[in-house]
Backbone of each chain as ProteinMPNN parsed JSONL, in Angstrom:
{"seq_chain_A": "XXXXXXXXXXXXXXXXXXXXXXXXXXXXXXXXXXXXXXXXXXXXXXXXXXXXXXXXXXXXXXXXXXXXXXXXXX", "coords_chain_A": {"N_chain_A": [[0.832, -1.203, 0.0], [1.965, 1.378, 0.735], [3.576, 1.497, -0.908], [2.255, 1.639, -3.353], [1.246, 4.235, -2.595], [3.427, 5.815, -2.766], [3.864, 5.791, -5.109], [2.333, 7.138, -6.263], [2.512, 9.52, -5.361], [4.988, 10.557, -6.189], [5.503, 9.68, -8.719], [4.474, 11.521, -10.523], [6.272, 13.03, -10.778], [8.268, 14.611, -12.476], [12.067, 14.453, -14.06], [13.699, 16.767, -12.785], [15.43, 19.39, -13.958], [17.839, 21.784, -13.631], [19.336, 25.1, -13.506], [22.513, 25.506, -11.674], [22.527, 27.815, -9.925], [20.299, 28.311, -9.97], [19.221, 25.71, -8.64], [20.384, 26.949, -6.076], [19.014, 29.32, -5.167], [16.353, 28.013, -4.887], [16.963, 26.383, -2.357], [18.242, 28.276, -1.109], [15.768, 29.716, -0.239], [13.726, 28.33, 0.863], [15.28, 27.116, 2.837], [15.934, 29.091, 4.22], [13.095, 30.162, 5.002], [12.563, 28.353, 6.81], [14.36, 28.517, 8.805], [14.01, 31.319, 9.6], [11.456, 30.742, 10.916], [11.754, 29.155, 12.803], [14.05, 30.247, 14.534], [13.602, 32.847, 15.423], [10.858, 35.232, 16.553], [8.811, 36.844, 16.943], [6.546, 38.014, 14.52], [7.598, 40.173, 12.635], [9.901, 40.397, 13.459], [10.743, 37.734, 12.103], [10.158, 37.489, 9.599], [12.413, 39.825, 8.863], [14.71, 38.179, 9.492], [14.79, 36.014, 7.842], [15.307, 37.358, 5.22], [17.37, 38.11, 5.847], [18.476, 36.024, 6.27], [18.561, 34.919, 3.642], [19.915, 36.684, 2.184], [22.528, 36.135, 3.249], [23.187, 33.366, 2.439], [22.873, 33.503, -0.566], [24.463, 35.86, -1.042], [27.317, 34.672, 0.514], [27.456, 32.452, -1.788], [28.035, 33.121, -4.153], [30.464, 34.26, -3.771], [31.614, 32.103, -2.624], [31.839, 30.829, -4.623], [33.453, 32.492, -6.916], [35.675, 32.253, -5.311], [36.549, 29.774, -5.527], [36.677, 29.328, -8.295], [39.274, 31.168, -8.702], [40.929, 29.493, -7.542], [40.778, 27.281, -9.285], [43.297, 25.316, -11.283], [44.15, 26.708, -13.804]], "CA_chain_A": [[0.0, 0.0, 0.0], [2.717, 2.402, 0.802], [4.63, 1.358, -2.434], [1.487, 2.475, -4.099], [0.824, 6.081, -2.55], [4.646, 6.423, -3.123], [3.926, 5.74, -7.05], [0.967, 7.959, -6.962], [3.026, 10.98, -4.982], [5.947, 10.921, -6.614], [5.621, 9.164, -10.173], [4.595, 12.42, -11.723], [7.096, 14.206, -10.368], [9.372, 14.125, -13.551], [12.989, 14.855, -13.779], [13.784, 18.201, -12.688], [16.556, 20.176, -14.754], [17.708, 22.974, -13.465], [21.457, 25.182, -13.413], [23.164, 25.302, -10.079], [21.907, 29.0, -9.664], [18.699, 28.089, -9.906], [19.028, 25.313, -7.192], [20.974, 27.806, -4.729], [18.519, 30.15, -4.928], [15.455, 27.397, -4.373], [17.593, 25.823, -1.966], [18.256, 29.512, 0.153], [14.608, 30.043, 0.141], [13.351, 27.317, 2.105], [15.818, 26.767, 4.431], [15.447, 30.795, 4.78], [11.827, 30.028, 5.582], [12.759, 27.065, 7.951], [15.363, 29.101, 10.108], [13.135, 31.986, 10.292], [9.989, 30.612, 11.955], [11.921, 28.303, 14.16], [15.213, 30.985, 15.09], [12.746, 34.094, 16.148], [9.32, 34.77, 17.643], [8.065, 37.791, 16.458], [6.803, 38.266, 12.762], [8.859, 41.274, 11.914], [11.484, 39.639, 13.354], [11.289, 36.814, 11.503], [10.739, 38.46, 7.904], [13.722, 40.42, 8.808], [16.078, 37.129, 9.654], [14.533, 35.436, 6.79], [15.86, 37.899, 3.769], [19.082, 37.899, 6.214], [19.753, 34.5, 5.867], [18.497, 34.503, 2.271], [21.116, 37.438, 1.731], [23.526, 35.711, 3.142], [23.425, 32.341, 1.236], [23.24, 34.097, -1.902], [25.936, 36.661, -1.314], [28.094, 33.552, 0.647], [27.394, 30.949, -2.663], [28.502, 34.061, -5.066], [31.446, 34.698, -3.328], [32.512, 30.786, -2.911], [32.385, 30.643, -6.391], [34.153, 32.747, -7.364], [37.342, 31.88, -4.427], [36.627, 28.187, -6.372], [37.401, 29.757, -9.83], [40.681, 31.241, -8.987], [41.79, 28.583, -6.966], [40.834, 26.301, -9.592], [43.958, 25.001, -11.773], [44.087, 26.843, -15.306]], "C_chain_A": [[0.868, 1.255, 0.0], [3.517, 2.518, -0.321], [3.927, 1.927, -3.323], [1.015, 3.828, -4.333], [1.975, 6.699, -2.653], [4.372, 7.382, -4.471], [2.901, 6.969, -6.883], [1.474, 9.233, -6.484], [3.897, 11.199, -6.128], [6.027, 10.332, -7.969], [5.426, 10.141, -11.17], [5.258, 13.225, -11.434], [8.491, 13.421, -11.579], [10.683, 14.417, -13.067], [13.028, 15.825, -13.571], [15.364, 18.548, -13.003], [16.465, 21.25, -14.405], [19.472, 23.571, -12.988], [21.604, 25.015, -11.864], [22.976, 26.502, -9.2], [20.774, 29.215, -9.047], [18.169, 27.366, -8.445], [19.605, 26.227, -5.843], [19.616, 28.318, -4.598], [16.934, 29.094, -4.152], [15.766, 26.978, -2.836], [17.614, 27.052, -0.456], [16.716, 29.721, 0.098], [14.137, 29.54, 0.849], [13.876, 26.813, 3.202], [16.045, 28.044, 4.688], [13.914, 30.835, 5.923], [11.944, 29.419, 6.926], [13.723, 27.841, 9.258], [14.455, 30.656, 10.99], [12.403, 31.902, 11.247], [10.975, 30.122, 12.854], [13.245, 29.212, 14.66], [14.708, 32.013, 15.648], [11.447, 33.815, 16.128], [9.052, 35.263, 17.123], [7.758, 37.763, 14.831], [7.587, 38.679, 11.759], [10.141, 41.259, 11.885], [11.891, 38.318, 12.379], [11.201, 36.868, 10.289], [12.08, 39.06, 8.041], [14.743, 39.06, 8.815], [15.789, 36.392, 8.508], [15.034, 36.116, 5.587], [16.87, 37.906, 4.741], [19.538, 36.78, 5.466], [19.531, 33.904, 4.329], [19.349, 34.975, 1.329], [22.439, 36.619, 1.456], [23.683, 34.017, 2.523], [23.435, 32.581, -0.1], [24.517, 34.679, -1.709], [27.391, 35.221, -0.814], [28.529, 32.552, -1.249], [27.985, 31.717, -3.574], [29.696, 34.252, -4.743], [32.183, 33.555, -3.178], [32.902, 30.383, -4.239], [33.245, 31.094, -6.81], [36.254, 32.814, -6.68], [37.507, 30.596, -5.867], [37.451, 28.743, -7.912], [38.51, 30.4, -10.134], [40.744, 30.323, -8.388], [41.861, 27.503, -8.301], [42.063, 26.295, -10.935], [43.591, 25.473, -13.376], [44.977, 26.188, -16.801]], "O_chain_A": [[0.512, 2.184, -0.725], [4.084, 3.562, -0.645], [4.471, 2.672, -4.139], [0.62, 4.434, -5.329], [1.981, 7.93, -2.665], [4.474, 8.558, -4.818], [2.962, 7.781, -7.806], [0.998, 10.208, -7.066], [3.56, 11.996, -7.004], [7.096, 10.728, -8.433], [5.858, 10.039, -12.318], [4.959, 14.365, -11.79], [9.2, 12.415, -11.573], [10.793, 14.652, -11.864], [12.17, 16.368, -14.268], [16.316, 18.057, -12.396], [15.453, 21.926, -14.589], [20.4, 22.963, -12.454], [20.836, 24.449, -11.086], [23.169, 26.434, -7.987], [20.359, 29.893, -8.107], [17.391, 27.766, -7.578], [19.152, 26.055, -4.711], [18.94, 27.668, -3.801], [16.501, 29.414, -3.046], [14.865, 27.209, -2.03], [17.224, 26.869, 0.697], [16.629, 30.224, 1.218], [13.928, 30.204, 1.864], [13.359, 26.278, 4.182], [16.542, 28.106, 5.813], [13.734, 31.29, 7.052], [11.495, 29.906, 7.964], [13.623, 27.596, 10.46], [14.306, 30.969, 12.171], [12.43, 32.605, 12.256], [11.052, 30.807, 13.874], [13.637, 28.562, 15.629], [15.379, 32.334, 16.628], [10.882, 32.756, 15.855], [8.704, 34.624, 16.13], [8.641, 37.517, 14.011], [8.059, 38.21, 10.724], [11.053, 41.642, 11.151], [13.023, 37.993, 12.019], [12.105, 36.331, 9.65], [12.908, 38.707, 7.201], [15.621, 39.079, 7.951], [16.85, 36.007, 8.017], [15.247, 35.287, 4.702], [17.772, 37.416, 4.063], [20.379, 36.551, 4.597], [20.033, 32.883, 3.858], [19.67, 34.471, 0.252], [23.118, 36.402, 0.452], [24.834, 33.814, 2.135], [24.054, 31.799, -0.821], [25.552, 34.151, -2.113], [28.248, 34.884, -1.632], [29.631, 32.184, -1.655], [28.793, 30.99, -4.153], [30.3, 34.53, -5.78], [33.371, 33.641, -3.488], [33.883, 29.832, -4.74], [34.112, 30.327, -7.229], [37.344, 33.138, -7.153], [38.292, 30.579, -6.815], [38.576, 28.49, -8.343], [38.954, 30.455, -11.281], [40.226, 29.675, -9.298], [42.911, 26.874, -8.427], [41.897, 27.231, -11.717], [42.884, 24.768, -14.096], [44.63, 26.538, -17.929]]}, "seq_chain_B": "XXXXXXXXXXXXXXXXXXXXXXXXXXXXXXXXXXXXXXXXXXXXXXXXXXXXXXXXXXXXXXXXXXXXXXXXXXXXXXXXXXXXXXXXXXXXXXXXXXXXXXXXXXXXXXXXXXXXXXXXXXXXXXXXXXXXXXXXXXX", "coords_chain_B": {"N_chain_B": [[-24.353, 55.104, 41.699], [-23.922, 52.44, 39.835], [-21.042, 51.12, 37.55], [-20.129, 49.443, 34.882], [-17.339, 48.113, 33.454], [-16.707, 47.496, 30.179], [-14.224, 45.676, 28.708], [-12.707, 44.802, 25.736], [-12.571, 41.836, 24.517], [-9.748, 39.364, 24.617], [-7.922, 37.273, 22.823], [-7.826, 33.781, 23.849], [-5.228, 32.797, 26.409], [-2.37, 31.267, 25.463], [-1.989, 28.199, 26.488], [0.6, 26.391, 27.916], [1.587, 22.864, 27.497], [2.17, 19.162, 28.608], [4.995, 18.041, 29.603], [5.245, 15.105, 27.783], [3.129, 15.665, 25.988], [4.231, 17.666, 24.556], [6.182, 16.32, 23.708], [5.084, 14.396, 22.215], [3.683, 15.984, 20.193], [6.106, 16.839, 19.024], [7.514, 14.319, 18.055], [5.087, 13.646, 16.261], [5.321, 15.515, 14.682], [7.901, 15.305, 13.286], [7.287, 13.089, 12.287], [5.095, 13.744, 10.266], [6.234, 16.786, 8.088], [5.145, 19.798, 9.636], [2.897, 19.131, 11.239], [3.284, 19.185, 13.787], [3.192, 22.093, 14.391], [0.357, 22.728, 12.859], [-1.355, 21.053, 14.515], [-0.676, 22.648, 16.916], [-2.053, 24.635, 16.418], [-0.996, 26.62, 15.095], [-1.457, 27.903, 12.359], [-0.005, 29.008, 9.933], [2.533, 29.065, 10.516], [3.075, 26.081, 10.339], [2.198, 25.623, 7.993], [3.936, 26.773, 6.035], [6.107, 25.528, 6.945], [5.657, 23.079, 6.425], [5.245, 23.3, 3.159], [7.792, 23.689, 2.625], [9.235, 21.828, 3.336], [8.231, 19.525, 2.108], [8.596, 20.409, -0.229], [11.275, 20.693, -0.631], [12.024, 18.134, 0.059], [10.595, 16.92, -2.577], [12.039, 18.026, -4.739], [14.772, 17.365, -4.533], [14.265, 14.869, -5.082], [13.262, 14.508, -7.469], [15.464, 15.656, -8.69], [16.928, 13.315, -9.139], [18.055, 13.192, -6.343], [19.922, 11.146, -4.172], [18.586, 8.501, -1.282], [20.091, 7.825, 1.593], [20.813, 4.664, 2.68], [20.448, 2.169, 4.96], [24.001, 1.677, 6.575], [26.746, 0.698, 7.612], [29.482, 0.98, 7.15], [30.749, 2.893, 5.749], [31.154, 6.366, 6.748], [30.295, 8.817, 6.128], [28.321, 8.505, 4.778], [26.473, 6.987, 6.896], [25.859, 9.345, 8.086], [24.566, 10.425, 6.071], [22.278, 8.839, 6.098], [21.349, 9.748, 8.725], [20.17, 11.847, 8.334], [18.653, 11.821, 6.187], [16.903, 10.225, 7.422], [15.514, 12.419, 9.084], [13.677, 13.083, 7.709], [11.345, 11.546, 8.148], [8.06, 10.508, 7.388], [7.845, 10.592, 5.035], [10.607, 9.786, 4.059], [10.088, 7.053, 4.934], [8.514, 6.5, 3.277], [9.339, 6.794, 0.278], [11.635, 5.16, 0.566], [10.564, 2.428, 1.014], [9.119, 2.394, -1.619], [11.516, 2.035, -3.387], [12.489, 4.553, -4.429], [14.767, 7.324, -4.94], [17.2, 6.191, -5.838], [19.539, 7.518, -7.051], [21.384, 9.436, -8.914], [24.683, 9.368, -10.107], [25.646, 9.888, -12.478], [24.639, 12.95, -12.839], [25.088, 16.404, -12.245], [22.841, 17.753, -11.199], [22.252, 14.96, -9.637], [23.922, 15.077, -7.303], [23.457, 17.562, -6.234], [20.628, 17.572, -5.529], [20.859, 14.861, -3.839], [21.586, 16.496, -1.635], [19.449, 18.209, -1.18], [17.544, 16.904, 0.258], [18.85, 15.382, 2.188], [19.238, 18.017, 3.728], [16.037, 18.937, 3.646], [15.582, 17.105, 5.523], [17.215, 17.447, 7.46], [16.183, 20.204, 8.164], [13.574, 19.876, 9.22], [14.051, 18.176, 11.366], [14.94, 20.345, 12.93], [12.657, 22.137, 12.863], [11.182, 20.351, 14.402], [12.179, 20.418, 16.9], [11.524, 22.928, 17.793], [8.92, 23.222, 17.229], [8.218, 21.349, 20.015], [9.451, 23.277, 21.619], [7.326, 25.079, 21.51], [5.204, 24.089, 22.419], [5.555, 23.492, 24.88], [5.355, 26.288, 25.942], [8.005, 27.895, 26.026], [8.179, 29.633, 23.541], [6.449, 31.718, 21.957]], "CA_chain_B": [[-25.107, 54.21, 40.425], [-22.719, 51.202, 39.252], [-20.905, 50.8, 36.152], [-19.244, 47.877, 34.251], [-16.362, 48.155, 32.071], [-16.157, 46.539, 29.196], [-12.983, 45.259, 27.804], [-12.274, 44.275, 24.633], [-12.471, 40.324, 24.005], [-9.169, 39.076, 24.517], [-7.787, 35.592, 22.49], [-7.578, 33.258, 24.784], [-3.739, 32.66, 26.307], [-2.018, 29.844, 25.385], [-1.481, 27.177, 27.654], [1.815, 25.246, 27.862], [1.485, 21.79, 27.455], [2.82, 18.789, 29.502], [6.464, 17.452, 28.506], [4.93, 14.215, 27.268], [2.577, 16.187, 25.15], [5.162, 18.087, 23.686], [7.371, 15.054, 23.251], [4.498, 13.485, 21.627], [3.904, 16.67, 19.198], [7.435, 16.452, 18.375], [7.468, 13.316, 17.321], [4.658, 14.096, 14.818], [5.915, 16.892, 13.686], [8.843, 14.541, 12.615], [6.783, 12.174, 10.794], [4.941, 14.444, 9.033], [6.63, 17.896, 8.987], [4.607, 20.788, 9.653], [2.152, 18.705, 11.313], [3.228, 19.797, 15.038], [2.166, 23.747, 14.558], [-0.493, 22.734, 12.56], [-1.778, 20.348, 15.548], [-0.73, 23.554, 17.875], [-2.888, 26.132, 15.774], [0.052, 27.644, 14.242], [-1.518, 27.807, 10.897], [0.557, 29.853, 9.09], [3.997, 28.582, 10.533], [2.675, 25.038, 10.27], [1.943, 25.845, 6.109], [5.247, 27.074, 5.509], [6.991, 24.201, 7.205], [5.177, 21.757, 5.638], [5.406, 23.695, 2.045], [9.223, 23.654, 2.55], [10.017, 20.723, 3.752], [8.16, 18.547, 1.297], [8.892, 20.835, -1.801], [12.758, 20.729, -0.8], [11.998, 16.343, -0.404], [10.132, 16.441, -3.922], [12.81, 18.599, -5.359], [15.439, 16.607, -3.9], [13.994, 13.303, -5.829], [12.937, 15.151, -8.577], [16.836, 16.179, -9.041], [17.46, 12.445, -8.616], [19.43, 12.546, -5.45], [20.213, 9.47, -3.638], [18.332, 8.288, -0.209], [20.648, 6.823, 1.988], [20.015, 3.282, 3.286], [21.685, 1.979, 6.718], [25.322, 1.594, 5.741], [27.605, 0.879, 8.701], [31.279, 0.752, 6.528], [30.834, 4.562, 5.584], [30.475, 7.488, 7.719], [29.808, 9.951, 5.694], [26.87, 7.552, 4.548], [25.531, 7.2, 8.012], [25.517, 10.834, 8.242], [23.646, 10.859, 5.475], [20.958, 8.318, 6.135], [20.59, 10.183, 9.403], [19.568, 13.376, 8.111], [17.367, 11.633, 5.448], [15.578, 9.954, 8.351], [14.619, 13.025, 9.805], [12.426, 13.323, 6.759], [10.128, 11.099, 8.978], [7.133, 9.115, 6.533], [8.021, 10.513, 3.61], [11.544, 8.892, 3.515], [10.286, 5.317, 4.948], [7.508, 5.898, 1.818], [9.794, 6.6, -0.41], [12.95, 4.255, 0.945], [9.909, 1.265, 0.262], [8.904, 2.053, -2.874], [12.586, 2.032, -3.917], [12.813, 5.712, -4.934], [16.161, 7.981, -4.445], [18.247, 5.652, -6.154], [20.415, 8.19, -6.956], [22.072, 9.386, -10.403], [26.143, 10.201, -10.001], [26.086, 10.828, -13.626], [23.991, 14.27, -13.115], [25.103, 17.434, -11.531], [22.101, 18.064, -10.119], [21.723, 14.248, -8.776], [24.252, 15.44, -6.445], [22.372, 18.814, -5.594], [19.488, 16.147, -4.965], [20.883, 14.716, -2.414], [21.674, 17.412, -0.205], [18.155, 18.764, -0.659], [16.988, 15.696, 0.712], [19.428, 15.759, 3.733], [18.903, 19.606, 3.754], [15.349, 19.35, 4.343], [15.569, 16.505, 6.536], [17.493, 18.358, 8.983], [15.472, 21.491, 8.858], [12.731, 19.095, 9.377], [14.823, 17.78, 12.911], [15.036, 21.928, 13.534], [11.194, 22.768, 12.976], [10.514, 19.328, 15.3], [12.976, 21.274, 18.035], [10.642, 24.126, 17.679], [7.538, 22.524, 17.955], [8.573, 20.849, 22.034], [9.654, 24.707, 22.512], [6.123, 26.355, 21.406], [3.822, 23.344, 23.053], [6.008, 23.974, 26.383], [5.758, 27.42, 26.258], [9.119, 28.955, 26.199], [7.986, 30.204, 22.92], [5.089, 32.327, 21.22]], "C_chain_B": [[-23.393, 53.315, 39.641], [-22.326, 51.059, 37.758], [-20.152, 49.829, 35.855], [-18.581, 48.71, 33.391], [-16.435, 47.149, 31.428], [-15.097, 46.469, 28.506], [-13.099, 44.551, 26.562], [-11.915, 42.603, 24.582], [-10.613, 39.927, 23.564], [-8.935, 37.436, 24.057], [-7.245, 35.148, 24.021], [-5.793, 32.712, 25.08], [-3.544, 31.296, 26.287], [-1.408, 28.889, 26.856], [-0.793, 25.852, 27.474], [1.092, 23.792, 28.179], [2.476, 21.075, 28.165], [4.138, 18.178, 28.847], [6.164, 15.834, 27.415], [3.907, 14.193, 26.035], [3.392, 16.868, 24.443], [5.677, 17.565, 23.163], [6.376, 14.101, 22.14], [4.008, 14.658, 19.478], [5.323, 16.74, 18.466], [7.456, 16.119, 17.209], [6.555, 13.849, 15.677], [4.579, 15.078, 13.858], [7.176, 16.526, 12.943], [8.676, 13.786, 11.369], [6.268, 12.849, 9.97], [5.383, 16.234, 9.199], [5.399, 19.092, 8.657], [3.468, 20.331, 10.304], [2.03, 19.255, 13.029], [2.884, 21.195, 15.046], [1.477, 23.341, 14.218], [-1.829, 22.411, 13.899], [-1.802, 21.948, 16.959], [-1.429, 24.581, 17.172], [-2.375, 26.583, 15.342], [-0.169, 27.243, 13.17], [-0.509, 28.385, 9.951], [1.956, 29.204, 9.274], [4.068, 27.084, 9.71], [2.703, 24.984, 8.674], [2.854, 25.915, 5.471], [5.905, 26.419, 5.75], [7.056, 22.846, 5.93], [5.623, 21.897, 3.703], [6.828, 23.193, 1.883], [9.466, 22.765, 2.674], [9.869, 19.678, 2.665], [8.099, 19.33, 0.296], [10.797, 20.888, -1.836], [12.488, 18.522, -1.107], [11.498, 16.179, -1.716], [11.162, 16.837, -4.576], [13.754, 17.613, -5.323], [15.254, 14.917, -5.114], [13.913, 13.63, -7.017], [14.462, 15.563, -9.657], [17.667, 14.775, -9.155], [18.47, 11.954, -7.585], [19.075, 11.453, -4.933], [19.766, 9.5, -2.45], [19.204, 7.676, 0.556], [20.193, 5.202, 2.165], [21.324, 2.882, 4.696], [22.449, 1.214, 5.936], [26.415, 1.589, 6.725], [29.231, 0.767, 8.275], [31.507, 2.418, 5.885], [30.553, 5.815, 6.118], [29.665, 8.452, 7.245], [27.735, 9.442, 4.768], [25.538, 7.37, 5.708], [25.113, 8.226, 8.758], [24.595, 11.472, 7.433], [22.379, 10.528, 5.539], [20.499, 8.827, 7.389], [19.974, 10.798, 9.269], [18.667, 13.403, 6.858], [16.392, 10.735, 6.32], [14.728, 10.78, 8.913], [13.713, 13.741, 8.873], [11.167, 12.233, 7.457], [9.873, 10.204, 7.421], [7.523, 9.288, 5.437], [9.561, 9.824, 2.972], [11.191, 7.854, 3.475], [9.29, 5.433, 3.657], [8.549, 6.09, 0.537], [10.925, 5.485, -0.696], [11.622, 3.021, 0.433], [9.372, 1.505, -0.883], [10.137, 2.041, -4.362], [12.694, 3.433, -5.073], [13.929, 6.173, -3.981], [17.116, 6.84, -4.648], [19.083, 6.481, -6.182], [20.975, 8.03, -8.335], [23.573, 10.028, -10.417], [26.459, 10.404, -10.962], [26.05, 12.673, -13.937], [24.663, 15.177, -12.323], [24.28, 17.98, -10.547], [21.215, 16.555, -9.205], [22.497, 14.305, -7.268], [23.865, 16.366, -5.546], [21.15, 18.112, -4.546], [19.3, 15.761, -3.824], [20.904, 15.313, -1.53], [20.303, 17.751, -0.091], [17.293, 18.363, 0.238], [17.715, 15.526, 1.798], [19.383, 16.919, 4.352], [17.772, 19.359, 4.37], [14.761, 18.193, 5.395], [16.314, 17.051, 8.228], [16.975, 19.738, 9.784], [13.997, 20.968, 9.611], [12.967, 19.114, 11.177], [14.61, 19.26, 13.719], [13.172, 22.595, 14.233], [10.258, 21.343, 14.292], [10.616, 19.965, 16.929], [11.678, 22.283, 18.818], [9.358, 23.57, 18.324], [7.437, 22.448, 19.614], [8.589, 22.49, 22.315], [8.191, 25.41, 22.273], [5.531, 25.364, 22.512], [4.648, 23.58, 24.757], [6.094, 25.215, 26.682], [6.684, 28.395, 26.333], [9.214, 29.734, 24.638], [6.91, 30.712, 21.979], [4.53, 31.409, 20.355]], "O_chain_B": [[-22.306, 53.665, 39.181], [-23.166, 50.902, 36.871], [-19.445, 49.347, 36.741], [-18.989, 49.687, 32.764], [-16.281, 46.01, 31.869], [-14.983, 47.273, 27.58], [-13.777, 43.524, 26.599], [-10.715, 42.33, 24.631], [-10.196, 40.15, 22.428], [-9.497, 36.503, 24.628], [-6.622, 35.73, 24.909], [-5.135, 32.288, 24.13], [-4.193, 30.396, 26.82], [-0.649, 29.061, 27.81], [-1.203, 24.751, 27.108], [0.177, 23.662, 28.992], [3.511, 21.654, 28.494], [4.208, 17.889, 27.653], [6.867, 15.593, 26.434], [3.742, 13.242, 25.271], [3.21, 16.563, 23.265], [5.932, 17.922, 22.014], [6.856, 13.257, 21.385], [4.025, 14.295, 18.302], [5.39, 16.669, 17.239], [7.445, 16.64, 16.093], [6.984, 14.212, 14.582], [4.045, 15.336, 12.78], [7.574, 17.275, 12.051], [9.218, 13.691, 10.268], [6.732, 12.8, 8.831], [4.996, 16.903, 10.158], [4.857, 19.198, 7.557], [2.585, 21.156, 10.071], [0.966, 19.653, 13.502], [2.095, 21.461, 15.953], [0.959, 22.955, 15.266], [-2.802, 23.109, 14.183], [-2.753, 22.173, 17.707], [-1.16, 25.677, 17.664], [-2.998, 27.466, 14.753], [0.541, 26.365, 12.68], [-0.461, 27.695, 8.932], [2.544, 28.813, 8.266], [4.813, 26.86, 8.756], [3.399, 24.084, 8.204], [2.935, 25.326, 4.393], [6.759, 26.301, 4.872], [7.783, 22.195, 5.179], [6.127, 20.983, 3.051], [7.054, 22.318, 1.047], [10.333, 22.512, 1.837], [10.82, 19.022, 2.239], [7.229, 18.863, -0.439], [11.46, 21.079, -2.856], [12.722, 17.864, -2.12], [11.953, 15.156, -2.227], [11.521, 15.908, -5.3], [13.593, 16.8, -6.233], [16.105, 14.226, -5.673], [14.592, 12.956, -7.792], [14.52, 15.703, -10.879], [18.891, 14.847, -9.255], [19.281, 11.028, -7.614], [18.037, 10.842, -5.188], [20.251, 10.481, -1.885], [19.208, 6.508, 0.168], [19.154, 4.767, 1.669], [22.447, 3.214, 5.073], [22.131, 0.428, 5.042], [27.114, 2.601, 6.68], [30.084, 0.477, 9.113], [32.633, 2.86, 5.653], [29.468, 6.294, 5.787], [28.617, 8.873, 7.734], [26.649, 9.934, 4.461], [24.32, 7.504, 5.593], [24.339, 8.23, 9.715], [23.975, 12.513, 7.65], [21.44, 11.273, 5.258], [19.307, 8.589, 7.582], [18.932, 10.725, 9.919], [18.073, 14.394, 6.434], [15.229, 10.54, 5.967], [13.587, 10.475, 9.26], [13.104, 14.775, 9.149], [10.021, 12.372, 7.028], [10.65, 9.613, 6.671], [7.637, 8.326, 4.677], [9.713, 9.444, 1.811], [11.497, 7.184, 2.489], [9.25, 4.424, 2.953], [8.362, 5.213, -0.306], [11.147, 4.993, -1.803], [11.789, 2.689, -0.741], [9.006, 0.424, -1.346], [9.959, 2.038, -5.58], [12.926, 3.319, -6.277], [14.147, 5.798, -2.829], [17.827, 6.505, -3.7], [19.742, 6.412, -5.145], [21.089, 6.948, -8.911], [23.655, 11.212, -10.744], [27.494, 11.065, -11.05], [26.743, 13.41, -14.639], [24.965, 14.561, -11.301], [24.599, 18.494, -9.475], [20.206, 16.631, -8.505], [22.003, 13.802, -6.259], [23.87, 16.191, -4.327], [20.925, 18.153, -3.336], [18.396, 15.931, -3.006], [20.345, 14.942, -0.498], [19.816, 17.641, 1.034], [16.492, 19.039, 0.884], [16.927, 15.515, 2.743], [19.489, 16.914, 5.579], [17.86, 19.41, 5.597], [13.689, 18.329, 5.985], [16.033, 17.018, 9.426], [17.081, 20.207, 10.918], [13.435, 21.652, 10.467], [12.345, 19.771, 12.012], [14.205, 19.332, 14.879], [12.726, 23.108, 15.259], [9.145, 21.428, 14.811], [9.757, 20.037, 17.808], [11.17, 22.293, 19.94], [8.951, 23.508, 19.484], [6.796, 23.217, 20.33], [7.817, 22.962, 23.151], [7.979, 26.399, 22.975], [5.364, 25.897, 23.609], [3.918, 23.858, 25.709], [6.825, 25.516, 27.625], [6.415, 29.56, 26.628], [10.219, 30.418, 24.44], [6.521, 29.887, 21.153], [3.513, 31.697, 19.723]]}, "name": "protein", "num_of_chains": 2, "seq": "XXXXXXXXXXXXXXXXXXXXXXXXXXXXXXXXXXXXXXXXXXXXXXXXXXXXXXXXXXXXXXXXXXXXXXXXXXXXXXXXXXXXXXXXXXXXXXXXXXXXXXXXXXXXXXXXXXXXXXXXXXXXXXXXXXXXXXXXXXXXXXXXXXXXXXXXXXXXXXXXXXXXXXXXXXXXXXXXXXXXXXXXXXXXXXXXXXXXXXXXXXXXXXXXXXXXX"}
């Protein structure tokens, strides 16, 4: 039974293609969301820590990149 | 001659729950996530948990990453199948219907995986949360 409501969740969930940009950015959104509610109390506080920490995984993942691309062997 | 005040209709205050009730919201806020606010009235937190958690696990499969499986000769393996357990039902439903094989040809079956240990651990975080609202030490 559970093998079946697997197939029926997830069977039309096709491949998903997508650049590495694309996943950061999906990727900082939801665990933006996730640190928010559960790291502060207040609303305003937690909209505010939520584009923080969405800042900072973008600006962080932009900035590893580009250490990676000089370091990396030309 | 006597008068009444009337006050304004205050919501009613929340009232902490016992540690075994918390411990028990937890839990099902483990198995299914977003299910402990929901259960505590926190609609709105509860929505966004749940949104996140199982659109990072669909993504995650969707990207073909890999589920762990218990693997006691690799660490970094049993680090991984921890933090895809704390995806609760939706790993053991997916771990039995033999989804998250895993594709190491793709770029993003690697992405995959983390999403899938990613939102298994925010999962573990928003469970945290839960015990702290139903006990009170938070709004």
């Amino acid at each position: 039974m559970l093998a079946g409501l697997s197939l029926a969740l997830f069977a039309p969930l096709a491949v998903v293609v997508m650049s590495q940009f694309t996943a950061v950015i999906i990727f900082a959104l939801f665990a933006s969301v996730v640190f928010a509610i559960t790291l502060r109390e207040e609303p305003r506080a937690q909209i505010r820590y939520g584009a923080f920490c969405f800042a900072c995984f973008l600006v962080g993942t932009v900035i590893a990149g580009w250490i990676l691309y000089f370091l990396q062997p030309h | 001659m006597s008068s009444t005040e009337i006050t304004p209709a205050s919501p009613p205050a929340f009232q902490p729950l016992s540690v075994a009730a918390a411990n028990a919201l937890s839990v099902a806020s483990w198995l299914v996530p977003g299910l402990g606010y929901l259960l505590l009235r926190k609609w709105i937190r509860g929505a966004l948990i749940a949104v996140s958690i199982f659109a990072m696990f669909l993504l995650g499969l969707g990207m073909q990453g890999q589920l762990f499986a218990v693997n006691g000769k690799n660490l970094l393996d049993i680090l991984g199948w921890i933090g895809d357990l704390c995806n609760g039902l939706p790993y053991m439903i997916a771990r039995m219907a033999g989804d998250g094989a895993g594709n190491l040809y793709t770029v993003t079956g690697d992405y995959g995986s983390m999403f899938l240990v990613a939102s298994g651990l925010l999962n573990l975080l928003a469970a945290a949360d839960v015990r702290d609202v139903a006990l009170g030490r938070k709004p």
